[in-house]
Structures are given as C-alpha cells and as structure tokens.
C-alpha positions as CSV (number, residue, x, y, z in Angstrom):
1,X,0.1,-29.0,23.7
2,X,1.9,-29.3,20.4
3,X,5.3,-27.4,20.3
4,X,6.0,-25.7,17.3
5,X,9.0,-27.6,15.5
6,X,6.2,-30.5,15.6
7,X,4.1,-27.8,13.6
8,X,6.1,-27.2,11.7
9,X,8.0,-30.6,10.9
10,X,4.3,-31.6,10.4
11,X,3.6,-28.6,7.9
12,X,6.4,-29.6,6.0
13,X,5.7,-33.5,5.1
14,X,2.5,-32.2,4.2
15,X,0.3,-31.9,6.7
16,X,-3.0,-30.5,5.4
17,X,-4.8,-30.4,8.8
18,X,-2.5,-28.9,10.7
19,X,-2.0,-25.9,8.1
20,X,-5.6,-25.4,8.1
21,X,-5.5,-25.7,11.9
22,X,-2.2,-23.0,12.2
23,X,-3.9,-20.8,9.4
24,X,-7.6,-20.7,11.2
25,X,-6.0,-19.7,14.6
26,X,-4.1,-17.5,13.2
27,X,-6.0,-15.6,10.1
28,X,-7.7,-12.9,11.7
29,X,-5.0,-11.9,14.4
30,X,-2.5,-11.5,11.6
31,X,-5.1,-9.6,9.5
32,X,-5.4,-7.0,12.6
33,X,-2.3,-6.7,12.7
34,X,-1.3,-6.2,9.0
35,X,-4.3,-3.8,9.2
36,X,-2.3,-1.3,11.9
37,X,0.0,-1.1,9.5
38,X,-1.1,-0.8,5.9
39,X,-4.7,0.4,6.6
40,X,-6.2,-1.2,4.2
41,X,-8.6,-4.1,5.3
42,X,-8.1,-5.6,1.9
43,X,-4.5,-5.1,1.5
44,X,-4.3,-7.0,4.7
45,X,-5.7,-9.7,4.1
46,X,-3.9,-10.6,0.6
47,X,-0.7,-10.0,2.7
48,X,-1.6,-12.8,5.2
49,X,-3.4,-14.8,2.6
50,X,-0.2,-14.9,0.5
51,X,2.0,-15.5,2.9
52,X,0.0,-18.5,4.1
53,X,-0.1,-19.6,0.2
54,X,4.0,-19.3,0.3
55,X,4.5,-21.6,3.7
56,X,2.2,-23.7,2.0
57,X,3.9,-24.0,-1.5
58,X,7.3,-23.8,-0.2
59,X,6.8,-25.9,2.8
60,X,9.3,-28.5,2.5
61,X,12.2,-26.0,3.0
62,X,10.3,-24.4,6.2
63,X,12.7,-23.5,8.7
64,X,11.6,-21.6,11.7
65,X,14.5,-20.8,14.4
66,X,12.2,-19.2,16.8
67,X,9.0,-19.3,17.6
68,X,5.9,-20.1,14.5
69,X,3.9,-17.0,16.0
70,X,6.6,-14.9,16.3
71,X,7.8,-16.1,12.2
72,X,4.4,-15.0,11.2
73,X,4.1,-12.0,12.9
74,X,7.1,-10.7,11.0
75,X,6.9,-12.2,8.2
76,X,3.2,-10.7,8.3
77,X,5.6,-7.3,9.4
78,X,8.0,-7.8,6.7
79,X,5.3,-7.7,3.7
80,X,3.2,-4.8,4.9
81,X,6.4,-3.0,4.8
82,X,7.0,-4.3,1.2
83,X,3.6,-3.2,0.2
84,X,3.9,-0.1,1.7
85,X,7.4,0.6,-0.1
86,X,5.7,-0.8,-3.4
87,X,2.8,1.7,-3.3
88,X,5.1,4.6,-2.0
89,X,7.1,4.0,-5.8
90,X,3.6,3.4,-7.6
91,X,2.3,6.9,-6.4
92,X,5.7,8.8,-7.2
93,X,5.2,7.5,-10.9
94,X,2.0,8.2,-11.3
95,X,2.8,11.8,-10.0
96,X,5.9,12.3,-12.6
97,X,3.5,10.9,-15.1
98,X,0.9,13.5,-14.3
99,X,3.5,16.2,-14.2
100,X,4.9,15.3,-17.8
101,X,1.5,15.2,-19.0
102,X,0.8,18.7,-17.8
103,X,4.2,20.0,-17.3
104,X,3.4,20.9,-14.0
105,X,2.4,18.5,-11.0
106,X,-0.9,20.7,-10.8
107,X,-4.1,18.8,-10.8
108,X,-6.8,19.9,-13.7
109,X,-9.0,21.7,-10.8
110,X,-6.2,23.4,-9.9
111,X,-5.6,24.1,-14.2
112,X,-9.5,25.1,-14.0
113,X,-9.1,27.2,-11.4
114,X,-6.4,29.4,-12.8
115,X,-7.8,30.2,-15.7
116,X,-10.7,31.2,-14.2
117,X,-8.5,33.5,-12.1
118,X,-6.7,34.6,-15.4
119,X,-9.9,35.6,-16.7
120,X,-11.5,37.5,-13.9
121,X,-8.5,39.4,-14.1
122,X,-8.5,40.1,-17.4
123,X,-11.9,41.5,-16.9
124,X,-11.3,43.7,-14.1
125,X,-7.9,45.1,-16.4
126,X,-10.4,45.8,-18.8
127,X,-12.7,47.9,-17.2
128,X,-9.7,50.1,-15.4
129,X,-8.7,53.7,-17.4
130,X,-6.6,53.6,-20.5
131,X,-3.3,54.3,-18.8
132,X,-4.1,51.9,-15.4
133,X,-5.0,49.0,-17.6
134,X,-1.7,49.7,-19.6
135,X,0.2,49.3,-16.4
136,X,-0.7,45.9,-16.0
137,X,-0.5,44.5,-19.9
C-alpha cells in the first residue's frame, strides 16, 4: 500500500496517473459529503471538481501535514462553507435590491394582494350609511 507523502510527493512532480487514480477513488465520497452540507448536487460537485483542478494546478507547492483523505475532506469542508457564506451575501443583496425597488421588502403577490384588500374595502365603505362610511374616510 502506497502511503500518502508518496501520493503526494508523486502528485507533485506530476504524476498524471496517480491524480486520476486519487481523484477516481475519491470523487463521489467527497461529492456525498459536500452534498450534506450545501444541498445542492450540483454545487457539490463544482466544489470537489475545483478543488481537484487547484491540487492539480498548484501541485508543486502541495503540502499535506496529515493525512491526503483527511486534507480533502476539509478542504472539501472548507469550500462548502465558503459557498454557503457566498450565497448567504448574494441573497441579502438581492433582498435590499428588491426592497429599494419597491420600498418595501414585500414581494409583488404580496403588492397584488393588498390592493386587492384595499379595494374590497373600499367597496364594502361604500355601501355602509352616509355617516358610517364617513367614519372610516
């Protein structure tokens, strides 16, 4: 059995075999698990996919301390957490944007809705006596 550091030390002068071979065994696990935590199948798998695309461009400065499955796992950890953060920022400006197009951070339905409600009642006003409907004008 290969250990790791000869993985790695292998990934880094270039080794296209043994990427492919660490990438195969490990695609799909790493996918899962991105999965659990973004929930989004496709998400996931541009995570792992770009992560696998960075060791591979960068892979001459690959340093791994402790174990390569344990790297990947939280590296694989460390980006869905990123993404997550990224789309958490994306949605909050998309909100303000919708709220300085409206003025309010009400959806049209819920626009459509109240005038709707504005008109009913404005119908039911009409058709109360003179001094009732005067009340509530």
């Amino acid at each position: 059995m290969i250990r790791d550091s000869e993985i790695t030390g292998r990934i880094r002068q270039g080794d296209e075999r043994e990427f492919e071979s660490l990438f195969r065994s490990s695609y799909v696990s790493l996918v899962r698990y991105a999965k659990t935590l973004v929930k989004d199948h496709d998400a996931a798998e541009e995570i792992v996919q770009d992560l696998f695309f960075r060791i591979w461009k960068e892979r001459e400065k690959l340093q791994i301390e402790s174990s390569l499955n344990g790297y990947l796992y939280r590296a694989v950890h460390n980006r869905c957490l990123h993404y997550i953060s990224h789309n958490k920022v994306v949605e909050k400006y998309a909100r303000e944007m919708a709220f300085n197009e409206t003025g309010s951070n009400e959806t049209p339905t819920d626009i459509l809705n109240y005038r709707d409600l504005q008109a009913k009642i404005a119908g039911i006003i009409e058709r109360l006596p003179e001094k009732c409907g005067k009340f509530f004008a």
